[in-house]
N, C-alpha and C positions, 0 to 999 in steps of 0.2 A: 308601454305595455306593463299594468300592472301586476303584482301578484294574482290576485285575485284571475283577472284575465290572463293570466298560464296557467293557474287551476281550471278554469272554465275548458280552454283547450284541451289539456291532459284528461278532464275528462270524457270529452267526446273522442280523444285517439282509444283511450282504453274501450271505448262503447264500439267502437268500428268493428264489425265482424269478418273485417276480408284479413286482418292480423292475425297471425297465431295467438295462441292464449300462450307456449311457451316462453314468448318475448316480455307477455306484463308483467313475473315479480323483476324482469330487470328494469322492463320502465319504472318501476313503482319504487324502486331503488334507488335510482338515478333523479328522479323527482322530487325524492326526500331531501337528499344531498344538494340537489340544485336552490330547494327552499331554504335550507341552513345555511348557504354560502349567501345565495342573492345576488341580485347585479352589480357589476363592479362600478365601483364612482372614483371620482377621481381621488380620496381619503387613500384608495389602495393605491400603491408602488407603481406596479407595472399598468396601472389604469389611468395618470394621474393626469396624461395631456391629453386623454382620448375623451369625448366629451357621448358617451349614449345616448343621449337625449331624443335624438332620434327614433330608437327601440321603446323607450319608457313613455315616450310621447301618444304613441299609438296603439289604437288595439287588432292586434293580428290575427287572424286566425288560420287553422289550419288546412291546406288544398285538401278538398276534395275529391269526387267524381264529376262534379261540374265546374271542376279548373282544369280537368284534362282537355288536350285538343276537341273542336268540334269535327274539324278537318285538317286534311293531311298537311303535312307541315312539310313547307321547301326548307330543306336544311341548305341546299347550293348557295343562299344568303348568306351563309357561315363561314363560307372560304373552303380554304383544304377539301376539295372536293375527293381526292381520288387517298384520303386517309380513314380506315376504318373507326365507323364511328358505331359510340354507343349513349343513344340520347334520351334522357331524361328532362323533359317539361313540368314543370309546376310540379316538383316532386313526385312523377309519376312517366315509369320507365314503358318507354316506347319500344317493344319489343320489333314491331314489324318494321323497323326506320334504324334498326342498331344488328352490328357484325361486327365480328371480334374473328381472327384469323382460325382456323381451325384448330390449330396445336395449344390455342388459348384457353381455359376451362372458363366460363361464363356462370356461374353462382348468383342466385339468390343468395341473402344477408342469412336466412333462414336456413336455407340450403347448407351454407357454411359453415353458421354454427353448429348443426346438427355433422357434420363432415368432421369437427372437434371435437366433438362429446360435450355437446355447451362450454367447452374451457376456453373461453375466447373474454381472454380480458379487454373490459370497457374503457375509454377513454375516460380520464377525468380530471387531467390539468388544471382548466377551468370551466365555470360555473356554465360556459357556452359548450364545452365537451358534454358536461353532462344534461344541460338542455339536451341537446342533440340526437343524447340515448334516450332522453323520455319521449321524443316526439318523431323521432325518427322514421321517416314516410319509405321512399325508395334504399332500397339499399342492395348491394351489389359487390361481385368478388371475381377479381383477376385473379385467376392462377397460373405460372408457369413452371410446369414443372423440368426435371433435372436436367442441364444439357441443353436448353431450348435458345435456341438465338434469333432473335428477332429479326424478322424481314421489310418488318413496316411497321411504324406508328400505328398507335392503335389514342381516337379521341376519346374523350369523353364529354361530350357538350351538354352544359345547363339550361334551361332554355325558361328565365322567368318573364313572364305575357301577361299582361292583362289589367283593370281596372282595380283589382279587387286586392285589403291591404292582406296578404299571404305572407306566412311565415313558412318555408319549405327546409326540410331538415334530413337532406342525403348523406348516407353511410357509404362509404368505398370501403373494400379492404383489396389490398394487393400484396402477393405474394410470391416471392421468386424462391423457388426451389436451387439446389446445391448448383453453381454454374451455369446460372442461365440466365438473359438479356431481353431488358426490354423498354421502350419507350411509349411513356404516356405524356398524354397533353390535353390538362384537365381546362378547357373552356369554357365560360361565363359570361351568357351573353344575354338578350334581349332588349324588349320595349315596355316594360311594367311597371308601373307608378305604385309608390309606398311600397314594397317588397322588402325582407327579410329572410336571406338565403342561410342560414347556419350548417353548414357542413363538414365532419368529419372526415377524413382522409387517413386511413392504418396502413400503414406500410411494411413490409417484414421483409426483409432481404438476409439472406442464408448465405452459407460461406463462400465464396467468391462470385458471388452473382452481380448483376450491374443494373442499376438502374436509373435511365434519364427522364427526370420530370420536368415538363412546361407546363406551367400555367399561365392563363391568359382571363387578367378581369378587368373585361371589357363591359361591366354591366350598364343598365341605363342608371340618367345620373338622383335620380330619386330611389335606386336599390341600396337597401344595405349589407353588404356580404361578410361573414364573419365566417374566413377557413381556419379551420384546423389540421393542421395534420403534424401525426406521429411518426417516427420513422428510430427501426431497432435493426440495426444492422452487425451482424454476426461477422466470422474472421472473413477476413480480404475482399469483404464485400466492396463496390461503388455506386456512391448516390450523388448525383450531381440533378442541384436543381435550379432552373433560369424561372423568373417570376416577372412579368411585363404589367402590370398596373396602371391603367390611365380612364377605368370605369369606377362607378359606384359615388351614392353622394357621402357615405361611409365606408371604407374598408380596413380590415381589419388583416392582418398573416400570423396566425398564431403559429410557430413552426418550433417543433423538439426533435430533435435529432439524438440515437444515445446509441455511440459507439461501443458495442461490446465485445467485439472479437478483435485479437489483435491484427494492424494490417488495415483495418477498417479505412477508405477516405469518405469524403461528406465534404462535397463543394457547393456552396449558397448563393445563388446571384439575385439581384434582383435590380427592376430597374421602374420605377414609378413616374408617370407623369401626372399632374391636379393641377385645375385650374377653376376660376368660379369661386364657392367655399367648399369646395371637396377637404377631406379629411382622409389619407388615408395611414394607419399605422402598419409598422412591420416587427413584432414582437417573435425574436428566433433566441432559440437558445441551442448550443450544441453540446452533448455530456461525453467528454471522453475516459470512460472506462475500461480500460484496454490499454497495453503498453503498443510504439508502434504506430499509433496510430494518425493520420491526417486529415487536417479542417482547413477551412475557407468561409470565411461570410467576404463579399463584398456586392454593397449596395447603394444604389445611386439615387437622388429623388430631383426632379426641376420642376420646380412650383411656380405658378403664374398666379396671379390675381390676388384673392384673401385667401389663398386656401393654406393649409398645415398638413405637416405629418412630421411622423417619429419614424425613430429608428433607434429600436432598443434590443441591440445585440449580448449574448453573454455566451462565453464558453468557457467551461466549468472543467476542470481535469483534477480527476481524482487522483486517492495517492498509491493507486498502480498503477497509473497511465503515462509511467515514462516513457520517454524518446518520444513525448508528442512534438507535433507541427500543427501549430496555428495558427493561424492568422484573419484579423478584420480587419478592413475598412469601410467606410461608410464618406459619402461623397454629393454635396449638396449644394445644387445653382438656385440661389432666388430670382427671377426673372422679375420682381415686382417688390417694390418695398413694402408693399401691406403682406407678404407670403410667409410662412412662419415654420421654423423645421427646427423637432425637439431631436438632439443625437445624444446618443448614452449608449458607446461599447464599453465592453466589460469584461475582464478575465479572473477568474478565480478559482488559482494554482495553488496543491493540497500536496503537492511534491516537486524533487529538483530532477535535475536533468531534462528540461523539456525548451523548446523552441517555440513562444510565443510573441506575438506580436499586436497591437490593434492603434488606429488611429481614424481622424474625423478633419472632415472639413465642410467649412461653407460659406459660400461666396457669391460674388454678381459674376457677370459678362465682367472677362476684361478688356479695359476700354483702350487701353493700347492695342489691342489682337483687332480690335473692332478697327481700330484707324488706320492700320496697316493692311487689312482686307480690302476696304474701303477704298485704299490709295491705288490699288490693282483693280479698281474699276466694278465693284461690285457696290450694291447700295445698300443702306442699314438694314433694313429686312433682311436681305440675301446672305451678310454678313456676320445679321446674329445665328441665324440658323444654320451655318455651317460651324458656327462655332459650338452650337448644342448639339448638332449632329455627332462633333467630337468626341463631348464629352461622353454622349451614351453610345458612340460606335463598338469600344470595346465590351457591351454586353451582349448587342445584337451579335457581332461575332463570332463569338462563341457557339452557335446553334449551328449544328453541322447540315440538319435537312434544308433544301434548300426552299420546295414549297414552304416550309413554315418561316425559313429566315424573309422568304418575297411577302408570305401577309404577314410579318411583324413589321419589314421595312416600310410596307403602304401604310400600316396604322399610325407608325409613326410619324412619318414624312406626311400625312392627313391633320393630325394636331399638330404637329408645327406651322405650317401651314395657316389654321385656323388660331394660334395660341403667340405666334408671334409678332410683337408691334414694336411699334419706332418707339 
């Protein structure tokens, strides 16, 4: 997708009359800055094993009113049938198909920022943040206010469909009021050829509130998904977030995390599957500014075929953020010698007294584990796969509900399945 053709698009979002006029000087802002930056190539740092080509190759344009549903759409396909859901298709929110629990506030992007006095700072890490703000279709605001503790997951499913090359660019913002809980499980699914999902994700957590993130990118394997998400977490807040990857024929986890109240924790998992030439990257950074305060990245990837990914962790502690705890790992099976995983964790500590830690590894099946399975009467199939089962059991774990731990165990136990050979 060229310049030229994200001008063309930018100018038919700005021409769209169902938008506020309030939202264009920020897109027209944001579009500046995204032209002055430009796509990232591999010349940039953090972009250097990620290969775009895919995005730059194509010309995308922006969903319409004839990329929303013709007809009613069986979400029951989706799994988790009895968790409230709030579903947006081809960038365009399905009101009559989405519920959010009562005690929940359900916002408009517009709604919300008028609800701030427009003081609603925009994302703009990178050049895909502020794409994001210039073109940004659906957009949508969890609120929980003070006290509120969650009774149920509440979804949010993506739903990219169709023939036609779409670029779809949804806003979330979520926000948890002083002491209060809640669990989201942001989903990403469909059947769409050439797709371009760019989504931003705001997060704001308030003093001692709690929040559990799943995400799930299950997209089809010609989608390209590039999430963002931000996340400012005030005193004695919790954010724990599990990430399952094994869709998309790009993906991308842009993830910032920035501890600012002391007390703060911030626990990262993630667990990727690719095989084919899939690509996907995990670009996390954690900022602890706060004394006090506690981190985690650990993430796993098992690669079959030609496929690659990264893993580029950083957690940054400034120099009032003593008595931090942190720690990475990052942990990587090749299944296939054409499979390829770039790892680079990273600490960089601006004071003393603090408790860090990071390390990496990457490796085959071991072939001892393998013949000692084997001896107890199982066969090489059976034997690799429970030894992959191993390695990613301690992420699935982790997930306390049990609907979602039962459809992450079938997604799994479906590609292994399909992904494992003699």
């Amino acid at each position: 997708m060229s310049v030229t053709n994200f001008q063309s698009e930018f100018n038919k979002i700005m021409n769209c009359d169902y938008f506020s006029e309030k939202v264009q000087p920020i897109r027209k802002k944001a579009f500046t800055n995204f032209l002055k930056k430009g796509i990232p190539n591999k010349k940039w740092e953090q972009w250097r094993f990620t290969d775009l080509s895919p995005i730059t190759n194509i010309d995308f344009h922006i969903s319409d009113t004839n990329d929303a549903p013709n007809q009613d759409i069986d979400i029951l396909k989706y799994g988790m049938i009895d968790i409230p859901t709030i579903v947006i298709y081809n960038g365009h929110y399905q009101e009559k198909l989405s519920s959010v629990p009562p005690e929940i506030k359900l916002l408009s992007c517009l709604d919300y920022m008028e609800l701030k006095n427009w003081n609603v700072e925009q994302p703009k890490d990178s050049p895909f943040d502020l794409l994001n703000t210039a073109l940004m279709d659906s957009g949508i605001c969890l609120i929980a206010d003070k006290n509120y503790q969650t009774k149920s997951a509440i979804r949010i499913l993506f739903i990219s469909s169709g023939t036609q090359h779409l670029i779809s660019s949804p806003r979330v913002h979520i926000d948890l009021k002083d002491s209060s809980s809640m669990t989201i499980i942001e989903q990403h699914t469909g059947d769409s050829e050439e797709y371009f999902l760019n989504g931003s994700l705001v997060i704001t957590l308030k003093n001692n509130s709690k929040l559990s993130h799943i995400r799930l990118q299950e997209n089809s394997n010609k989608t390209i998904n590039m999430g963002n998400i931000h996340v400012q977490q005030e005193e004695a807040s919790h954010y724990t977030f599990h990430q399952f990857a094994y869709g998309s024929q790009l993906g991308r986890l842009n993830l910032h995390a920035d501890l600012n109240g002391q007390g703060a924790e911030c626990f990262l998992n993630g667990l990727t599957l690719t095989n084919n030439k899939q690509h996907i990257d995990n670009f996390v950074i954690t900022s602890h500014n706060a004394p006090h305060c506690i981190s985690s990245q650990n993430f796993k990837t098992v690669l079959q075929d030609h496929s690659t990914g990264v893993f580029n962790g950083r957690t940054i502690v400034s120099k009032d953020a003593t008595k931090t705890d942190s720690s990475q790992v990052n942990k990587n099976l090749l299944l296939s010698t054409n499979a390829l995983i770039n790892s680079n964790p990273q600490l960089e500590i601006h004071t003393d007294d603090v408790k860090c830690s990071h390390g990496s590894t990457t490796g085959e099946l071991d072939t001892n584990a393998l013949f000692y399975i084997q001896s107890r009467g199982l066969d090489i199939i059976s034997a690799k796969m429970l030894l992959i089962q191993g390695f990613a059991s301690e992420l699935i774990s982790k997930i306390s509900d049990k609907e979602i731990k039962n459809y992450l165990l079938n997604q799994f136990n479906s590609w292994l399945e399909n992904n494992t050979k003699k």
